[in-house]
C-alpha positions in Angstrom: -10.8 5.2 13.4 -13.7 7.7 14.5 -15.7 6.5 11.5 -16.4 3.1 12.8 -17.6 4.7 15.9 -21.0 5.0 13.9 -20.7 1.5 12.4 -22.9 0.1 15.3 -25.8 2.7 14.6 -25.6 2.4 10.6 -26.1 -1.4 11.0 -28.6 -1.7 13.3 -31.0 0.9 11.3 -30.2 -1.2 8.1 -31.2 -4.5 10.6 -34.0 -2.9 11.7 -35.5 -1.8 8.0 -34.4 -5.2 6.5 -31.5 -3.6 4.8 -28.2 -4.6 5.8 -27.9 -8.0 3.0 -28.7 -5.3 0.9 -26.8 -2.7 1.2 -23.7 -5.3 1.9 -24.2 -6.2 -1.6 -24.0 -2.6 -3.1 -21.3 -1.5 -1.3 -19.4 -4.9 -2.4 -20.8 -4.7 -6.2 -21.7 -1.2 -7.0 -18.7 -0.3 -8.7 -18.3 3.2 -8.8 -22.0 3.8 -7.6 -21.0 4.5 -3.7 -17.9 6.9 -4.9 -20.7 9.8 -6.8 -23.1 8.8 -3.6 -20.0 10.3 -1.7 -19.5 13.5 -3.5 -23.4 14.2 -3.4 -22.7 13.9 0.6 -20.2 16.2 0.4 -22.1 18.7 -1.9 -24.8 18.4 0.2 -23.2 18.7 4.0 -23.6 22.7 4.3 -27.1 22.4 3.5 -27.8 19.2 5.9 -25.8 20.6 9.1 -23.2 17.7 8.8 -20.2 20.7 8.2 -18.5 19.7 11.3 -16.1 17.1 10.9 -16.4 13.8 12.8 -20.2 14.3 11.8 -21.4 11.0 10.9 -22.3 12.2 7.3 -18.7 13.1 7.0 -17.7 9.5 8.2 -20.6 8.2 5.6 -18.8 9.9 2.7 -15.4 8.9 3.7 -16.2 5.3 4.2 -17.8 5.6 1.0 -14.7 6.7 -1.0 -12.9 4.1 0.6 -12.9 0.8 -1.4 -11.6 -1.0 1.8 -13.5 0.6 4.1 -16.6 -0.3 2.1 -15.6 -3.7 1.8 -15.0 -3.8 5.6 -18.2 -2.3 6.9 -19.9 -4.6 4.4 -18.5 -7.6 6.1 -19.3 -5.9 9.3 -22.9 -5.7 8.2 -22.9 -9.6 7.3 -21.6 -10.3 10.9 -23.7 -7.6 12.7 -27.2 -9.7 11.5 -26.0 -13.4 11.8 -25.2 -12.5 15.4 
């Protein structure tokens, strides 16, 4: 899938800034949270430049939507920073 082709960046900024645990735990626990964070994405993509699709804003939103996929880059995050 072209979204995880930004997984790598997304984790290490969230390493870098301390965020990762964090954000693991909100995309895990944040019920319905990450789904209206999507649509805002969306709204906002015309105005941010991310129209193009494959943009990683695009990916963002998607992954976002994506109860699985959350779930999955969440994990991903957990491995990313005990490595």
């Amino acid at each position: 899938m072209q979204e995880h082709s930004f997984w790598s960046s997304w984790a290490h900024f969230l390493h870098r800034w301390g965020l990762s645990e964090p954000a693991a735990t909100l995309l895990e626990a944040a019920g319905p949270l990450p789904v209206l964070l999507a649509q805002v994405l969306y709204v906002a993509q015309p105005f941010g430049g991310g129209q193009q699709p494959g943009s990683q804003w695009q990916a963002l939103a998607e992954m976002l939507e994506d109860g699985e996929q959350r779930r999955v880059f969440a994990q991903f995050l957990r491995e990313e920073g005990s490595s």
